[in-house]
N, C-alpha and C positions, 0 to 999 in steps of 0.2 A: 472656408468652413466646410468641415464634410457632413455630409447626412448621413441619419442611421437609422434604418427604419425597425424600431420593432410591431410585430406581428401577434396575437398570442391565438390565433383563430390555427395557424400554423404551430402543432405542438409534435415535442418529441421524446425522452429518455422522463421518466420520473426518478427522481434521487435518491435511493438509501442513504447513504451514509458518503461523510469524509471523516478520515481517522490517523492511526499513525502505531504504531511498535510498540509494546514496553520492554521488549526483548534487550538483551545482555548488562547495560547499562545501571536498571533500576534496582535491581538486585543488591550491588555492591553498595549504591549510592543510598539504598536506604538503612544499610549497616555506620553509614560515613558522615552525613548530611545532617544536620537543624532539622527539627519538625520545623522550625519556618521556613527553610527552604524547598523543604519536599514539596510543602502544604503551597507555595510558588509557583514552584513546576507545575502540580495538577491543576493551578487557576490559570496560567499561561496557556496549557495546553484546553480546557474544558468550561471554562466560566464562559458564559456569552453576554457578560455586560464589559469584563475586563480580559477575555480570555479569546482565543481563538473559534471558541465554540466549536471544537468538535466533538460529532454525532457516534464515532465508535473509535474502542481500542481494543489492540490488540495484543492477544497474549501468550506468551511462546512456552509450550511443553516441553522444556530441556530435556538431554537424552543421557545426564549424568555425566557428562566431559569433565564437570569439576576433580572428580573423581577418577576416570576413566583413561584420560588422557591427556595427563599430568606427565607419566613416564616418558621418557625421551623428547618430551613436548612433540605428543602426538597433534595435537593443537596448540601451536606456539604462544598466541596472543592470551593472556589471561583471562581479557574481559569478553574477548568471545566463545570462553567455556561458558558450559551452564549446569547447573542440578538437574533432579529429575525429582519427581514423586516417591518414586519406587525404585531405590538407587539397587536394589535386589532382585532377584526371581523369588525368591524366599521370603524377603523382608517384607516388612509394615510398611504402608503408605506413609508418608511425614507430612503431614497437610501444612508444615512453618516453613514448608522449602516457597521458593519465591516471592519471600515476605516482600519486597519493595514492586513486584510486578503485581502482588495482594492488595497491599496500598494503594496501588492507582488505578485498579479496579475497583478498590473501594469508594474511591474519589470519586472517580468517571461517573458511578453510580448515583453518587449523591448528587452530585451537579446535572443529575437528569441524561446521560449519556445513553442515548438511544440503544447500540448495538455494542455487541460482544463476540471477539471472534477469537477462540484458541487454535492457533496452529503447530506445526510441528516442523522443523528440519531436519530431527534424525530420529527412529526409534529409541526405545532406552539401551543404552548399550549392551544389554545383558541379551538382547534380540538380535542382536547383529550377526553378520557371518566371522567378523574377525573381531567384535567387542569392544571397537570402537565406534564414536560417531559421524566417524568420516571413513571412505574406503582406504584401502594403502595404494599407493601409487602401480603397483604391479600386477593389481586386480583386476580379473576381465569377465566379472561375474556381471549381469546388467542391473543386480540393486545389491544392495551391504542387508535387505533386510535376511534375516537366513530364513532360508525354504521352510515353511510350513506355520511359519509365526505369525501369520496372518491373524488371525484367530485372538492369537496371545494380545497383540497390537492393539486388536479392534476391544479389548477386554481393558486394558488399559487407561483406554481413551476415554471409555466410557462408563470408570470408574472415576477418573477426575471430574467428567461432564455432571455425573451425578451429585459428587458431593457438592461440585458450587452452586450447582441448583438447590441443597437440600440446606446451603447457609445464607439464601437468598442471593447470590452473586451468579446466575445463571448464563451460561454462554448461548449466540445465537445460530452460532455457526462454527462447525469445527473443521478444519483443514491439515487434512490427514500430512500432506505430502506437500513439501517445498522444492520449488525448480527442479523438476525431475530431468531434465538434461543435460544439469551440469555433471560432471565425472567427480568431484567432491574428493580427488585425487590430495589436493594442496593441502600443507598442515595450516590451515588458514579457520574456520570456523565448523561446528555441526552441520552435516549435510547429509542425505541418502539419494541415490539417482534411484531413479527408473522407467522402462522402458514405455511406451504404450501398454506393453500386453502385463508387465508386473506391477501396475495399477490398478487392472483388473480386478483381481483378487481382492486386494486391499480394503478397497472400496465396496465392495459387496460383504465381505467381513464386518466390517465397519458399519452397512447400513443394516446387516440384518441385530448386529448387536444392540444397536438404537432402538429397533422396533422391536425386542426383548425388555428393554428399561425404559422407564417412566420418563429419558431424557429426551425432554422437548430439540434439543439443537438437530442442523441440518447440517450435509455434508456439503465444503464448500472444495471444489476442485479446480485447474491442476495448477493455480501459479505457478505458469511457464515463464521462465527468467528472460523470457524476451518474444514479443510477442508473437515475430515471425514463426516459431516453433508452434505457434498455435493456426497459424495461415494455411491453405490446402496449394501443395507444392506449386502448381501452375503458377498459382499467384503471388508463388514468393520467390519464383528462380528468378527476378530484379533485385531483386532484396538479399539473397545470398549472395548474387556476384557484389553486390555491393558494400557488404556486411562480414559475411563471411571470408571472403578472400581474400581481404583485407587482414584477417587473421584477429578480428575484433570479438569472436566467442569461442569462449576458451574449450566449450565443450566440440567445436569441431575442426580444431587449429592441424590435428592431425589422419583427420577423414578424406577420402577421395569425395562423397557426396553428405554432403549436410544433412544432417538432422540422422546421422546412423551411425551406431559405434557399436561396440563388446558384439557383433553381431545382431544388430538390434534396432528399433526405432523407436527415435523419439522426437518426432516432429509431426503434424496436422493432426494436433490433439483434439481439436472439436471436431475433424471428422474422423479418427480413430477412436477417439474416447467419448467425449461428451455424445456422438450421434448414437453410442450404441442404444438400443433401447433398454436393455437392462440396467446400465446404467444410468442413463436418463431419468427411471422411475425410483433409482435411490440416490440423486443427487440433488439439491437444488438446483434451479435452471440458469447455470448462472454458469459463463465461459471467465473464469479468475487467471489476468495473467499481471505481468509486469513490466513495466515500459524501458528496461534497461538497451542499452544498445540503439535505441528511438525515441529517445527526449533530443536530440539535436534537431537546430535548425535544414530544412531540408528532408528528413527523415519524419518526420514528426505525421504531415498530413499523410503523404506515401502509404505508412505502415499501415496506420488508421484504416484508410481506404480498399485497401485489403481488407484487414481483419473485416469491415462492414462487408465487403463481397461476400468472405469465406462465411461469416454469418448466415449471409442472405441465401448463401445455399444450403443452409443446416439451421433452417429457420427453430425460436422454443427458446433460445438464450437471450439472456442479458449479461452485457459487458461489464466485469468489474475490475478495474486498472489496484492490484493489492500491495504495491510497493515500487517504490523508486527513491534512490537519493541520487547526488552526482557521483559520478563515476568517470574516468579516462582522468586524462591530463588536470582537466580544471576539478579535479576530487579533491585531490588533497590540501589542506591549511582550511580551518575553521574560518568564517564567513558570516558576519551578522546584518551586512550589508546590501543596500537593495540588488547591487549585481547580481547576489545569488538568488535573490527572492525574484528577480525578474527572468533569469534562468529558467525557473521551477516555474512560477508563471504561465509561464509559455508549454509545457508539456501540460500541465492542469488544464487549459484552453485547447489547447490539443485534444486530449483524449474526452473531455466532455464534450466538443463542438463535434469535432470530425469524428472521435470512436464511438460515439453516444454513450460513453461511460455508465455507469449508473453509481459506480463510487470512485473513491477515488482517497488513496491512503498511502502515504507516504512510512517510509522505515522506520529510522529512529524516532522516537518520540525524546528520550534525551540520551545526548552525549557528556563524555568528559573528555576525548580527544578531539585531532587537530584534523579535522575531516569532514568537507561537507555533507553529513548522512543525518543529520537530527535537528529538530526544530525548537529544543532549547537544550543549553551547555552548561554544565557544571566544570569546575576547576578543580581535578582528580584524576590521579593515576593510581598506580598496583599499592602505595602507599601514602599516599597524601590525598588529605583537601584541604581547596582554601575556599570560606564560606562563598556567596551570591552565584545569582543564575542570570545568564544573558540568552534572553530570546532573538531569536533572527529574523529579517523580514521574508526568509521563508514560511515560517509560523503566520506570518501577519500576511502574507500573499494565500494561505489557505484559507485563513478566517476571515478574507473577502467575498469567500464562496460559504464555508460551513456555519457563519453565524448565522448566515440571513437564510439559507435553503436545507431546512431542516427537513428529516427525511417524510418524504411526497410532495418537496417542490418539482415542477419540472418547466424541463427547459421551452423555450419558444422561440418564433424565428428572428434573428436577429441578424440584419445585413448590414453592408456600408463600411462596415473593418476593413482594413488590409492591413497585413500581417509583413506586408514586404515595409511600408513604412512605419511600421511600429505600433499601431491601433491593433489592438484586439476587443473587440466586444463583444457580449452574449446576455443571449434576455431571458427571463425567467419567470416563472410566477409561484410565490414563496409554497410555501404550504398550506397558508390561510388565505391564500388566493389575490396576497399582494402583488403588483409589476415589481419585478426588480431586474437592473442592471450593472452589470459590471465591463468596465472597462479598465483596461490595461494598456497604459503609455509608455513604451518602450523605448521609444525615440530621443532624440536629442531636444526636441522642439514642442513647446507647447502644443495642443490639438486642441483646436474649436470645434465643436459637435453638433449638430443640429437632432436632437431626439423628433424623430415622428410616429406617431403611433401610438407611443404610453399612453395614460389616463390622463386627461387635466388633473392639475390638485401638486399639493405640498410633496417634496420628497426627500428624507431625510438621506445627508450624502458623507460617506464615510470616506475617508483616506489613507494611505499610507506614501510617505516617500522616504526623505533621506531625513528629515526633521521631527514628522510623527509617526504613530506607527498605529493602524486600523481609530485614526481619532477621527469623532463627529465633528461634520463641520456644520451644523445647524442644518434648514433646511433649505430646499430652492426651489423655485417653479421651474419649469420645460420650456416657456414660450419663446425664451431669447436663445443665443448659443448657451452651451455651457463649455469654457476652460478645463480642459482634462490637461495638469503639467505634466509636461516631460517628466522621463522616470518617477511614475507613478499609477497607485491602483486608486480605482474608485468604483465606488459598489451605490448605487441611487437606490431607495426601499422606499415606496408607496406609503403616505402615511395613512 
């Protein structure tokens, strides 16, 4: 029997939010789909008696590729073009553009969905230096936006931010700029790079045009496509010999030194970017990045551990983990099985335990392809669908965490895990000031548990494995072991 002591006198990270994408996907699908399937998806994703319960969504500002770059298939893949608002410099706003990403905002909303986050991956095309939403492979400018649009950008943003606010669907955070290190070379999806210093601007544009309009939202920066890019070099030249030289990011496969290209830098963004002060006082305080390249076994605490150092020198942030799905070899073929959910599992425990996360938000929110990147799938390509929706026990491995720790739970100390045998545990106490635990069995072997520490009293004990998926299992006292099985989650809530 192993022990686990939890502590809650020992506290640490309070929660905003777990969330997920409505980016490329919803669009189409809500041209295609059943109101009762749509109406499906947002209970899977957002209901907290039948659903995952998550606390935010997210939702992507397209930059007009639908349009833009079509031609020569400047962006090959269909469903990762997108609309924009303002498919013109000229034109009228079309407030019906992203009806199925409007839907599920509309949903999120109704089901109580705490947070609201609009981001962005490329300007509107008509901003660009070359007019599309990805650079051309032969470009060695350090961003596609073109010189002086700063202004225009920031005007944009925050003519969308206003009007969802003025139809009651207000966003709570906008997020100018997506992975600004990758080269965004590939005719692969919307993208804009940019450097440390052509962020700058950006952001200062952007925050003085907020404190001009009535819109409540804050700036949420830099989702760096991989954490390391956000670590202060010392403590990341392990991490590049091991990462980068490897030839595992694509934005420095052809660098002599990491994290510099077009002439330029784009790596130790919390002490380049976030530390500036001017920045600081128009950002929220909040270091946003993305665990790609560092959800694997082995990498996972490493990174982490970092990122807390480099924090601890550029004290004033909280960590927010704003997307991951799998990626590398085990990416591709859809996945509804606990394998992937216990996958993802293990980065979620990761970045709460050891990054002190504070959210924690996965990509897609739904797919129609064969790829593990979304938490429920529809059956839909460039021309068909066939009705029903299959959620995965990655969905059902977040709403272990997002149903019970609604935003201002936080977390507490929780020892006695080991991660080499397949035990992950972590303690918390909800936001009504319930104990709650969850534990994660990864292993092959059942685990007997000894809880010490929690409260005497009933606790209702939820699961998921290969046979249910987040079901009650009534309730149980603490005083004896409790049976955690093999390949499985289990989340205990104070009753």
């Amino acid at each position: 029997m192993r022990t686990l002591t939890y502590d809650k006198r020992i506290r640490y990270q309070r929660m905003d939010n777990f969330g997920a994408s409505a980016c490329w996907w919803l669009d189409p699908a809500y041209e295609r789909a059943t109101p009762e399937d749509m109406a499906q998806v947002a209970a899977y994703l957002f209901d907290r008696e039948k659903g995952a319960g998550l606390s935010c969504i997210r939702f992507n500002l397209g930059g007009g590729s639908t349009v833009y770059d079509k031609p020569g298939n400047f962006i090959a893949n269909w469903m990762m073009r997108s609309g924009c608002f303002k498919m013109t410099e000229d034109g009228d706003y079309n407030w019906d553009e992203h009806a199925g990403q409007q839907y599920l905002l509309r949903e999120a909303k109704r089901m109580g969905v705490e947070r609201a986050i609009a981001f962005v991956n490329s300007p509107p095309a008509w901003m660009t230096r070359n007019g599309h939403c990805r650079s051309d492979g032969d470009d060695t400018s350090t961003t596609n936006l073109a010189p002086g649009r700063e202004a225009d950008f920031a005007k944009f943003l925050v003519d969308v931010l206003a009007h969802f606010q003025e139809i009651g669907l207000p966003f709570d955070y906008i997020s100018p700029i997506n992975e600004p290190a990758v080269t965004w070379n590939d005719p692969k999806q919307e993208g804009c790079r940019y450097s440390n210093e052509d962020m700058v601007p950006v952001i200062l544009a952007l925050a003085k045009a907020l404190q001009d309009s009535p819109v409540t939202a804050k700036i949420l920066v830099a989702e760096c496509n991989t954490l390391v890019h956000m670590i202060d070099e010392d403590l990341a030249a392990p991490l590049y010999e091991e990462y980068w030289r490897k030839g595992r990011m694509v934005n420095d496969r052809d660098t002599d030194k990491p994290g510099y290209q077009y002439g330029a830098k784009y790596n130790e963004v919390i002490r380049d970017l976030l530390s500036r002060q001017e920045i600081r006082q128009a950002i929220a305080p909040i270091a946003a990045g993305h665990s790609y390249g560092t959800d694997t076994p082995g990498r996972i605490k490493k990174t982490r551990d970092a990122l807390m150092a480099t924090m601890g020198r550029h004290p004033g942030l909280e960590y927010w983990m704003t997307e991951l799905c799998v990626l590398g070899p085990y990416g591709p073929k859809r996945d509804l099985t606990m394998a992937a959910g216990e996958y993802v599992a293990k980065a979620i425990h990761g970045d709460l335990v050891y990054g002190n996360a504070s959210a924690w938000q996965w990509w897609l929110a739904l797919s129609g392809g064969d790829y593990k990147d979304a938490l429920v799938y529809l059956d839909m390509d460039e021309e068909n669908y066939t009705p029903g929706v299959h959620p995965t026990k990655i969905l059902w491995a977040m709403g272990h965490y997002a149903r019970f720790l609604r935003p201002g739970a936080q977390r507490v100390e929780m020892t006695g895990g080991d991660v080499e045998e397949g035990l992950l545990a972590s303690g918390w106490l909800s936001a009504e000031g319930k104990p709650v635990a969850v534990l994660l069995n990864t292993s092959d072997e059942d685990q007997t548990v000894k809880l010490e520490g929690m409260p005497a009293g009933a606790y209702t004990l939820w699961r998921t494995d290969d046979t249910v998926s987040l079901a009650s299992q009534g309730t149980v006292t603490l005083e004896e072991g409790l049976v955690i099985p093999a390949h499985s989650f289990t989340t205990l809530v104070g009753c």
